[in-house]
N, C-alpha and C positions, 0 to 999 in steps of 0.2 A: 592176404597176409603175406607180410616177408620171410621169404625162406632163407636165414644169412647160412645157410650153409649149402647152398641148392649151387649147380655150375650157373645158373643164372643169374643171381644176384651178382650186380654190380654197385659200387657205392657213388659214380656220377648219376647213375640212374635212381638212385636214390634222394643224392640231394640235391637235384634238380627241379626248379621250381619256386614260390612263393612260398614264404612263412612267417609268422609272424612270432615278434620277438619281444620277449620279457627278460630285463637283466634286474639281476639288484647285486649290488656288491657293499663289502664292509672295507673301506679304505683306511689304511692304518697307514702312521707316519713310519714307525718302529719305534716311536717313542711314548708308546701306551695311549695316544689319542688314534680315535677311529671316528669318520663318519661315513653315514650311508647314501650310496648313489644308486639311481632306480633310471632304467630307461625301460622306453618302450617303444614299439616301431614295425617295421617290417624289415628283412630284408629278400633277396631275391638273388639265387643262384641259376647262373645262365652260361653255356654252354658257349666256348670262343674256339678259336685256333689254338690258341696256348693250353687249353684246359676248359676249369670253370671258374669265373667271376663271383666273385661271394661279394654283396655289395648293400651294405645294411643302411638305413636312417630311421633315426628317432628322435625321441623328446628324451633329454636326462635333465636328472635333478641331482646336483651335486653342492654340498656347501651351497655359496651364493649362485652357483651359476643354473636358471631354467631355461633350456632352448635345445635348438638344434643340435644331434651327435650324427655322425656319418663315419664310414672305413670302407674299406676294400680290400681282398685280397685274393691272392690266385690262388687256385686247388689247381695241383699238374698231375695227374692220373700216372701211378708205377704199375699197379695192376689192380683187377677188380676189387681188392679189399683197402690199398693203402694210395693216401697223396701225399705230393710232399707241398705244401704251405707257403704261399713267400707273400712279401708285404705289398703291397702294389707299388712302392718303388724299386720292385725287384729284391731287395733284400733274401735271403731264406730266412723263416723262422720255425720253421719242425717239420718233421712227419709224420701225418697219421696212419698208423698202420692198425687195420682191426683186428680184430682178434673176437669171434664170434661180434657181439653187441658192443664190445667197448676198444678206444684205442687211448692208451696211457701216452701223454707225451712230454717233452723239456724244451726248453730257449732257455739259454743264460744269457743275461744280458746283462754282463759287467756293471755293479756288483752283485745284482739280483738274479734268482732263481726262478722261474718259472714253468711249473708244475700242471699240467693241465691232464684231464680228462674229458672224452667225446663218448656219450653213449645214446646208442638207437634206442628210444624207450618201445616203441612200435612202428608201424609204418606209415604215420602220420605224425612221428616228433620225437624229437631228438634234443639232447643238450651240452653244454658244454664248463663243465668248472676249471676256474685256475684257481692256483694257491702262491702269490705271488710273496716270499719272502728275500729280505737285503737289509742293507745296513739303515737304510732311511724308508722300507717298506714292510709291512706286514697287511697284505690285502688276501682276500675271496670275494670272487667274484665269480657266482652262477648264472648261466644263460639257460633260457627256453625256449625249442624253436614250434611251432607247431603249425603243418603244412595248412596256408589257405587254397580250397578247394573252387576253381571256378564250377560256377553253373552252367 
C-alpha cells in the first residue's frame, strides 16, 4: 500500500507504468446541447531525460466520429509530490501539485476555463476530471486510470 505521506513516496514512481484508460465526457456547446464522448484505451507513462512521457491511445465515440484518439504530454518532476504539465508541443498547461491524494488544478485558455482535478483512489488507480466552462463550452469530462499489471 501507498504511504502519500511517507519520505518515500514519490509521484514519478507512481505513475510510472501501463494503465488503462476509461473516459467518458458530456460535451456541451454552451448553448444547452450536450453530447456524450466515451473512449477507451491504454495509456503508458515512461520515464525520458525531460521527465515522464504520458502517452495515451484509444477508441472514442463522439457525435459521428468512431476511431482512433491519441495525446501526449510531459510530466517535468518540481519535487516528489508536484509536476508541472506541458503539451507535447511544449506549451505549459498546469501544475500538479498534491496535496495528500488529490491535486486541484486551472489552464485558461482564452475564453475558457479549465478546472481539473487528479486524484490517487489507491495504488493501483488514479483519475482525472475537468470541468471545462467558456462562452461556446460547457463540458465534464472524467478519466479512469487503472495500473495493468505485467505477469
Amino acid at each position: 500500500m501507498i504511504n502519500f505521506f511517507s519520505a518515500n513516496f514519490t509521484l514519478p514512481s507512481f505513475l510510472t507504468g501501463q494503465w488503462q484508460l476509461q473516459r467518458l465526457g458530456w460535451i456541451g456547446t454552451g448553448e444547452g446541447k450536450r453530447q456524450i464522448m466515451r473512449m477507451s484505451g491504454q495509456a503508458e507513462i515512461t520515464e525520458t531525460d525531460d521527465g515522464l512521457l504520458f502517452s495515451e491511445r484509444g477508441v472514442m465515440h463522439f457525435d459521428e466520429y468512431h476511431g482512433s484518439a491519441e495525446r501526449q504530454y510531459l510530466f517535468r518532476p518540481v519535487n516528489p509530490t508536484t509536476m508541472q504539465v506541458f503539451f507535447d508541443d511544449g506549451r505549459y498547461f498546469h501544475e500538479m501539485a498534491f496535496s495528500g491524494k488529490r491535486a486541484d488544478v486551472y489552464h485558461m485558455c482564452m475564453p475558457d476555463d479549465y478546472s481539473g482535478r487528479y486524484r490517487i483512489l489507491d495504488q493501483d488507480s488514479w483519475c482525472l476530471n475537468w470541468r471545462i466552462i467558456g462562452p461556446h463550452k460547457n463540458s465534464l469530462i472524467s478519466s479512469r486510470f487503472q495500473r495493468i499489471h505485467s505477469n
